[in-house]
N, C-alpha and C positions, 0 to 999 in steps of 0.2 A: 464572904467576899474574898476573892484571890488578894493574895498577898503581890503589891506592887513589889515590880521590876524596876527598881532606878537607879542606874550606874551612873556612878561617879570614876572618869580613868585618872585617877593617879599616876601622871606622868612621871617615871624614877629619875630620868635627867634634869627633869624644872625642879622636883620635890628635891630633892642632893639626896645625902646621906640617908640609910634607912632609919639612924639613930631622931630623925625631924621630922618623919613623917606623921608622930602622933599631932605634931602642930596643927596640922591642917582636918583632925577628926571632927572637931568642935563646929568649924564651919562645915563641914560635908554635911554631919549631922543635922544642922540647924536648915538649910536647905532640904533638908527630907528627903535625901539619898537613901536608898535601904542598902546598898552594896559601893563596893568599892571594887577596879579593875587595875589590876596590874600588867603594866608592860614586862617583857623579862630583862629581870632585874641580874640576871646571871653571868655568867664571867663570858665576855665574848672573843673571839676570833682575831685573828691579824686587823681584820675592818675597823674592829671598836664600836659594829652597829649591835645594838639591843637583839634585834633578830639573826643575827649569826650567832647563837649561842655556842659556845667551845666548851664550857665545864657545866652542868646543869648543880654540881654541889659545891659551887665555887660563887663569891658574891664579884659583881663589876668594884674594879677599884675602886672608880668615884663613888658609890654606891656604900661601900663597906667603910668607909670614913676613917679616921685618923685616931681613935680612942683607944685602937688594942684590944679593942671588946669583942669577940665573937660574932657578927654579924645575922647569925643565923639563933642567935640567944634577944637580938635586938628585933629582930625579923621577929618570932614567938612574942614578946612585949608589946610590939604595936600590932599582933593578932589578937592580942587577949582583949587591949586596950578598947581596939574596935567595935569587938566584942560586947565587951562590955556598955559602950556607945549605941548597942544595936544595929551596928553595920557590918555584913557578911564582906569577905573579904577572897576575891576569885584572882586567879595570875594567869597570864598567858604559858598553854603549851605547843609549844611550836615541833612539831612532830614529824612535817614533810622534809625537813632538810637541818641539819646540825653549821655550825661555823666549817668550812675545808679544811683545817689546821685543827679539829677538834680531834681527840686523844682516839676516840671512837673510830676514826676513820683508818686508826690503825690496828686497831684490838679488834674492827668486825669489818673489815671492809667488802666483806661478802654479803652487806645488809645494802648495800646501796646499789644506786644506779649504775651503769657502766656506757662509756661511751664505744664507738667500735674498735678502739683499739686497747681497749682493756680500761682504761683510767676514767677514773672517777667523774662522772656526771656535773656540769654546773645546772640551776638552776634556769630555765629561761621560759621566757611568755614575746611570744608573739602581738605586733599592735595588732588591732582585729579591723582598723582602716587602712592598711598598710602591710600586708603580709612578707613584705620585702626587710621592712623594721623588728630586727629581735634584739631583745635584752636580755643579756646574761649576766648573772647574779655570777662573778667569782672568788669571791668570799664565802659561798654555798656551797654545799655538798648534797645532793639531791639523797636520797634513801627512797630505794627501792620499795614500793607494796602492790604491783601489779605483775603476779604476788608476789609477797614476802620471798624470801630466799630463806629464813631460819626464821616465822614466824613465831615459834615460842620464846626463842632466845631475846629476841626485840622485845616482844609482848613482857617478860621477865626483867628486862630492864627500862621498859616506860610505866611498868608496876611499880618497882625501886623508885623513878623520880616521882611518881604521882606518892607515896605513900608516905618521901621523905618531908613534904609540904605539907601534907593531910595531918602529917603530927602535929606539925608547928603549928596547924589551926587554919589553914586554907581551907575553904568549903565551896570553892568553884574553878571551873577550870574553861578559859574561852580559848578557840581550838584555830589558832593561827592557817588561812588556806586550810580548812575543814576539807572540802570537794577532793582535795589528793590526794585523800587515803580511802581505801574502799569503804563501803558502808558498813560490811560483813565483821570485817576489822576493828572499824569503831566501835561496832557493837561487843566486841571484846576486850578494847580497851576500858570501855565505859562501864563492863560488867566487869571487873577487875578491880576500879577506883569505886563502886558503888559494894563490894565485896567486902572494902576496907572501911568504907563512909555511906550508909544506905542513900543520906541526904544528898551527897555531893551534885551541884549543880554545875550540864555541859552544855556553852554555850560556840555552836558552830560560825565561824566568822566565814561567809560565802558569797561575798564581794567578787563579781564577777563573775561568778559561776552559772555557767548554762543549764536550762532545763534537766537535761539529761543528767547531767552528772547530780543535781539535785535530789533528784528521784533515785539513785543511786545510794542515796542514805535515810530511806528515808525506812524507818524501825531500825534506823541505829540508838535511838537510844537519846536523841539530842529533845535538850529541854526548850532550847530557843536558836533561834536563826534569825542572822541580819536582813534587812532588808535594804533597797536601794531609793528610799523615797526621799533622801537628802537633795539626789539629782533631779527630781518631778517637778518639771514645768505647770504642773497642774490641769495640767490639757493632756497631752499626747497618754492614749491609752494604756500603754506599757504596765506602769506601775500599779494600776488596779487591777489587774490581771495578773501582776507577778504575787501583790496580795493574795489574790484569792486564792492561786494554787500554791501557794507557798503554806497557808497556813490548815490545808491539809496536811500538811508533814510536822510540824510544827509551831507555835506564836513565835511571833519575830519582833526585832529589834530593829528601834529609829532611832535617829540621831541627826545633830543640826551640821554638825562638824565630827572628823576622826584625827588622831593622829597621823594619818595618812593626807590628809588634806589639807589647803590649806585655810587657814581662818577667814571664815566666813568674817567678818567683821572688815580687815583687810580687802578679801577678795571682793565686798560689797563697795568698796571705796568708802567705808565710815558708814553704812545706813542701816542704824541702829534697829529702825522699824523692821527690818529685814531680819535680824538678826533674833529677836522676838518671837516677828512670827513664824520663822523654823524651829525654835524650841516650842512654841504653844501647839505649830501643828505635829513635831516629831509626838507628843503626850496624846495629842488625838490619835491619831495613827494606827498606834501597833499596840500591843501588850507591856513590850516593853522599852524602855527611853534609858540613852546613855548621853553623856555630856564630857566631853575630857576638860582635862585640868587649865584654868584662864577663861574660859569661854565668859562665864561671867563676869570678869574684869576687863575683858575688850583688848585681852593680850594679842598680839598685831604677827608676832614671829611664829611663822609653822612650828610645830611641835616637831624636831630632827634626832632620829637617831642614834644620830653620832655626837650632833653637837649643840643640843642643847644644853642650854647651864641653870642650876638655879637665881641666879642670877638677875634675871630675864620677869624673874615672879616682880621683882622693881618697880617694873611700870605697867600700872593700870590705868588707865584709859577713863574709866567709869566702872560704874560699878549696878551689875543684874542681879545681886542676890535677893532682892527680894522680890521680883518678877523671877525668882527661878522659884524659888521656895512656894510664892503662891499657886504657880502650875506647877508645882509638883505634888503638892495640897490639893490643889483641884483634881489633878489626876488620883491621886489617891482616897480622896471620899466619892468618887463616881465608878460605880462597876461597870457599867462599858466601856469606861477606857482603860481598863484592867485585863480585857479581853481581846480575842483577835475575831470580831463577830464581823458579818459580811458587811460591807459598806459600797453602796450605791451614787451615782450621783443622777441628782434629777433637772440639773440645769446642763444647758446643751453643751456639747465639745466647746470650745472657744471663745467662750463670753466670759466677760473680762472679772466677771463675779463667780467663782467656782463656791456649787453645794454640793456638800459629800452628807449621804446621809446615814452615820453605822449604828447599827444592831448590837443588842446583845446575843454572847455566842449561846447560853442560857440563862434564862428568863426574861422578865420585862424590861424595855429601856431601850432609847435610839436616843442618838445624841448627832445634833447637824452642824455642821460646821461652815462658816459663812463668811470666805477668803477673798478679798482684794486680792487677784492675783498681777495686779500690776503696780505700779511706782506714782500713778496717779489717784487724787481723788475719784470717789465712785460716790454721788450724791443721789439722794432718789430711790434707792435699791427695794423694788417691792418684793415681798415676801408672802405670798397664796398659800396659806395653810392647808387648803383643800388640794392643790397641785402640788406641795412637795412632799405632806405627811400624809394625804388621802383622805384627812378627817376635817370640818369647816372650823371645828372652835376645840383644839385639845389643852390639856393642861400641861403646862410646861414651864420650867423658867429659865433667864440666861444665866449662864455657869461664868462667865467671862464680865458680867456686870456688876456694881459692889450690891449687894444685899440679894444677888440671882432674881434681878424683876421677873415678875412672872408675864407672863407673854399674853398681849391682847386677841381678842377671839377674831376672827376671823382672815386677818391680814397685819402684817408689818412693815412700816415703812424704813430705810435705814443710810444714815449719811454714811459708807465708810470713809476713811482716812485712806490714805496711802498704806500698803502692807499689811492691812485691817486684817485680822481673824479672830471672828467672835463665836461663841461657842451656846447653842441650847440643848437643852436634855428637857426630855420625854418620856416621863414612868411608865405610858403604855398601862395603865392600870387594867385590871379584867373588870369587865362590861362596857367595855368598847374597843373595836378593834379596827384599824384604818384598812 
């Protein structure tokens, strides 16, 4: 059986100091996280945001705490620690662009962008509603790879920071705006860092990124890639589509919320069923499921930054750890959802009961999933075993019910709730086949 993907993001401005962060292993753990993500925790820029990094061998003040201890001897402690917990432990590297005030920008300024009049590039994105609306990041110093300008010399010192962490006991590395550096590239950074750590695991974060530039990386090397089914209506075709071509390049990653976003719990007006059923269906989904730090306790304040505090860990709302724990448990004794296997849907576009039906990518097993996709009751819901699995009486049971009832032959009747998604599996045993 594949070895589950379950990220846990450890936010370093809600967590404080690096010297506390073992606090929080015990519950990661206990939830049945196998990984831990780190935001960058490094010395930043005139901004003070987490992603302008200015020193990459430099800890954020708030971050490096007030002990006199070495930060980076505290950092190795709560690697071992995790470690030792069973939790691998990945950090963000942010690669496309450095803080504008970062030291680098005076020791290579020949590695970066350049605008037309010599100086230095900010980072910007166009809205893609509004071509008229650009954002420019200037706090950012964009860096050149199309192409490099001193490709080895770069490559020599994104080896140095990848190698300085890999000591300390980092075994993964998730790749901030993945799509802006060529693929050819990545595949040299990542044969570089696997040079030093056969293991090390690269996870491409490609939020937003279009087809093209997708397929631009694809035998670089990346073990997993994001997916965008946080935003799926459950209807509009999009996101089964961008599954299925997506996981020829790669298995990908769901999630109910990111730091980027803001909390779903919030943004729901308080409806908790909501909240549920996007972490039950992000574990259906994909291969692999991230969760960032609060989501469980119904923490209300966007994760910022700049400014978020620990502080903020205060107030819990309620509390999901053990509807996180038992889909995480679920996800992890079921190989299909371990896997990125093809997934079907055999109820039509826009009915208010969406059935996705996924496959294993090898061997036997489908597993159906069976979503209220609206805010109301859906009473009545029949279930044609012969119209959605192909076969009239198979063996199966529900994964989402206590004790996995096993499923009556020929049809199932079903009240959903409001925000309902229930879950069956399907061994598909050999000598019979739908």
């Amino acid at each position: 059986m594949p070895q589950p993907f379950l990220i846990y993001n450890l936010f370093p401005l809600l967590a404080g100091p690096v010297a506390r962060w073992t606090e929080h292993l015990e519950r990661i753990r206990a939830m049945g996280f196998t990984w831990i993500y780190l935001n960058p925790f490094q010395y930043p820029g005139w901004s003070g945001s987490l992603y302008a990094v200015k020193d990459y061998f430099r800890f954020h003040p708030l971050l490096a705490g007030e002990l006199g201890l070495d930060p980076f001897m505290l950092l190795r402690n709560f690697l071992t620690e995790a470690r030792r917990q069973g939790l691998a432990v990945m950090m963000d590297l942010v690669l496309n662009h450095t803080a504008s005030d970062a030291p680098l920008t005076q020791e290579h300024p020949e590695w970066y962008a350049k605008n037309p009049d010599g100086t230095i590039k900010h980072p910007s994105c166009i809205d893609p509603a509004d071509d008229r609306r650009v954002t420019v990041w200037g706090d950012l110093a964009e860096l050149e790879y199309w192409p490099p300008p001193d490709p080895e010399g770069l490559l020599e010192w994104i080896t140095k920071v990848m190698r300085r962490y890999l000591e300390l006991g980092i075994v993964g590395f998730r790749c901030d705006a993945a799509y802006k550096i060529p693929g050819e590239y990545w595949a040299r950074i990542i044969g570089a860092a696997r040079d030093l750590n056969p293991e090390v695991v690269f996870l491409a974060e490609t939020l937003g990124c279009r087809l093209g530039e997708l397929a631009r990386m694809q035998g670089a090397g990346f073990d997993f890639l994001y997916n965008s089914s946080k935003w799926w209506d459950f209807q509009a075709p999009w996101c089964l589509e961008q599954y299925d071509h997506n996981r020829r390049i790669a298995p990908s990653l769901s999630f109910p919320e990111t730091h980027d976003t803001p909390r779903l719990i919030t943004e729901s007006v308080g409806d908790q069923a909501l909240v549920r059923q996007r972490y039950l269906f992000a574990a259906f989904f994909s291969t692999g499921l991230m969760m960032p730090m609060g989501y469980e306790y119904g923490l209300p304040r966007k994760l910022d930054v700049k400014h978020t505090r620990p502080s903020e860990w205060d107030r819990k709302p309620y509390d999901l750890t053990e509807f996180i724990s038992a889909v995480n448990r679920l996800k992890t004794e079921c190989p299909v959802l371990l896997q990125e296997g093809p997934i079907r849907r055999p109820s039509p576009q826009g009915d208010p009961v969406v059935l996705l039906l996924k496959a294993a990518e090898t061997g036997p097993g489908r597993v159906l999933a069976v979503i209220n996709a609206t805010a109301k009751a859906q009473p009545g819901v029949l279930l044609t075993w012969k119209k959605v699995l192909g076969h009239p009486t198979p063996r199966g049971w529900e994964l989402t019910a206590p004790g996995q009832s096993p499923v009556p032959g020929g049809s199932l009747t079903l009240d959903l709730a409001p925000r309902d998604l229930r879950l069956w599996f399907f061994p598909d045993e050999p000598g019979w086949a739908p």
